[in-house]
C-alpha positions in Angstrom: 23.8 -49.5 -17.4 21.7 -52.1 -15.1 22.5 -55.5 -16.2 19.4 -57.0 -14.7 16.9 -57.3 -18.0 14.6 -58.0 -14.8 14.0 -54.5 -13.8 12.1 -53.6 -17.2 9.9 -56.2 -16.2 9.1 -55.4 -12.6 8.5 -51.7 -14.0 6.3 -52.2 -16.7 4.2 -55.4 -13.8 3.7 -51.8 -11.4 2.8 -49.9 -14.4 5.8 -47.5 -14.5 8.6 -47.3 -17.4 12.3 -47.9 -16.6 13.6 -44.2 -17.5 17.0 -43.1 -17.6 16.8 -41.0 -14.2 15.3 -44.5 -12.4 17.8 -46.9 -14.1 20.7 -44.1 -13.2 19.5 -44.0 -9.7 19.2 -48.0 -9.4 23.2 -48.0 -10.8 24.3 -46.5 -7.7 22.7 -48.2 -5.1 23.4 -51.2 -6.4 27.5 -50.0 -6.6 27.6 -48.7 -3.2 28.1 -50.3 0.2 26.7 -46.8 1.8 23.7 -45.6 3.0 23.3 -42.2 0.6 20.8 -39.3 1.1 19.1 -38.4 -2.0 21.3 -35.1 -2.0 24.5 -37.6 -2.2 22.5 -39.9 -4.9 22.2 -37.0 -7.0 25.6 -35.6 -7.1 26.7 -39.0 -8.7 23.6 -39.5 -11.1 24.5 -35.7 -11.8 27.7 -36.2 -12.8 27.0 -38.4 -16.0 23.6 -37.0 -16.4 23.7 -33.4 -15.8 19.9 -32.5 -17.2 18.6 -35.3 -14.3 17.8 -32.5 -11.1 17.2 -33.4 -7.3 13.7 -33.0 -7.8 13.5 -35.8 -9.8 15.6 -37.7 -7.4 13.5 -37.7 -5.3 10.4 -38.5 -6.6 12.4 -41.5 -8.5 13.4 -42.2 -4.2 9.4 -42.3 -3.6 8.3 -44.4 -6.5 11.1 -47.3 -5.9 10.5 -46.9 -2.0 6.6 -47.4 -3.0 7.5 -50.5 -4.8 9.8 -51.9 -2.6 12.8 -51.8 -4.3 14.5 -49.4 -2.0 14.4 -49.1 1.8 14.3 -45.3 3.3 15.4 -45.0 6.4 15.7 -42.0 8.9 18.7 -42.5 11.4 18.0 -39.3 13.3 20.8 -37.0 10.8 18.0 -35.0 9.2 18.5 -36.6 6.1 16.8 -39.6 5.0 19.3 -42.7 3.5 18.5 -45.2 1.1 20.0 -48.7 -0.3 18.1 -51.7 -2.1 16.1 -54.1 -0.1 17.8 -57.4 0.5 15.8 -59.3 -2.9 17.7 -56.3 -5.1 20.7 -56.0 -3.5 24.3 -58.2 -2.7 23.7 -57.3 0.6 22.5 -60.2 3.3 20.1 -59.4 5.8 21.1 -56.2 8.4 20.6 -54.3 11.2 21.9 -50.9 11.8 24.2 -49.5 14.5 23.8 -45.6 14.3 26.2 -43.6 16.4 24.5 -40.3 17.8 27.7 -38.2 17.6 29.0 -38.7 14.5 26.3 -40.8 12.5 28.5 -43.5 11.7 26.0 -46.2 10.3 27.4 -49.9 11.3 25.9 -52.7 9.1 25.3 -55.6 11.0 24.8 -58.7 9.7 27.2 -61.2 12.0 24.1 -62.7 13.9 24.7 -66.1 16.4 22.4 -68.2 17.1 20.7 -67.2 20.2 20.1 -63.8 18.3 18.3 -65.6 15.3 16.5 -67.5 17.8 15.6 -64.8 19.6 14.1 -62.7 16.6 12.7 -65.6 15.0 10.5 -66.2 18.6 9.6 -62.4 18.9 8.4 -62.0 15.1 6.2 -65.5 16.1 4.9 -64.0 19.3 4.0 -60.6 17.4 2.2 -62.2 14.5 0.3 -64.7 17.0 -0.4 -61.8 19.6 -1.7 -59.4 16.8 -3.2 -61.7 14.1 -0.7 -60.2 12.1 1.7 -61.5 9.0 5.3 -60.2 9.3 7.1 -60.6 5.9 10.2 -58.2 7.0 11.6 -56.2 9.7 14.0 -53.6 10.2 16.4 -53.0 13.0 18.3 -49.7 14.5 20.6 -49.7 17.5 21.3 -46.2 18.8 24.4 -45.1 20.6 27.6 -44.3 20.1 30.7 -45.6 18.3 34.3 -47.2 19.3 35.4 -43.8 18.1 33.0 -41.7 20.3 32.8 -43.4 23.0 36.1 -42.9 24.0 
């Protein structure tokens, strides 16, 4: 199912196994430009694997979250979302544009140059400021959409 002969490998270097339920889950984030819950994760998996239950969802959600295959995320819905981090995924770097009426999720990843800039000076002056090592970040936008807002 996964082409990537890579992801028995980075299993097996965290000391898990590559099971059907984890490489089922992995097939569809990596085929979807969404952000699914785990409820909407499972209805697909479910649909070609009928023994794999939402239980086992999510604790598959946990483990790839723990090893940083997957980000989580909680946009405000109640439900948490998912999608492979940046290294696993086609996806380029992202932020999020969340509308609070209809929980539209906007990628976006068209950044200029003085918004680069910008980030690039604040993750300086936050390592500097706090002795601290940034290696990622993650960026939400509240408010509401061209459809709501009118």
């Amino acid at each position: 199912m996964i082409v990537d002969t890579g992801w028995h490998k980075r299993f097996r270097g965290q000391g898990y196994r590559l099971t059907i339920p984890r490489e089922a889950i992995l097939h569809v984030l990596s085929n979807t430009e969404e952000h699914l819950s785990a409820e909407d994760i499972y209805m697909v998996v479910h649909q070609k694997y009928p023994a794999i239950g939402l239980t086992t969802v999510y604790r598959t959600l946990d483990i790839l979250v723990q090893m940083g295959v997957v980000f989580k995320f909680d946009f405000g819905d109640g439900r948490s979302r998912y999608e492979l981090t940046e290294h696993f995924s086609r996806k380029k770097h992202h932020h999020h544009l969340i509308c609070t009426m209809c929980s539209r999720i906007i990628d976006y990843t068209d950044f200029i140059d003085d918004e680069l800039e910008l980030l690039d000076r604040t993750k300086k002056t936050l390592s500097k400021k706090h002795n601290f090592q940034i290696t990622g970040h993650m960026m939400q936008f509240y408010g509401l959409c061209e459809k709501c807002k009118t």
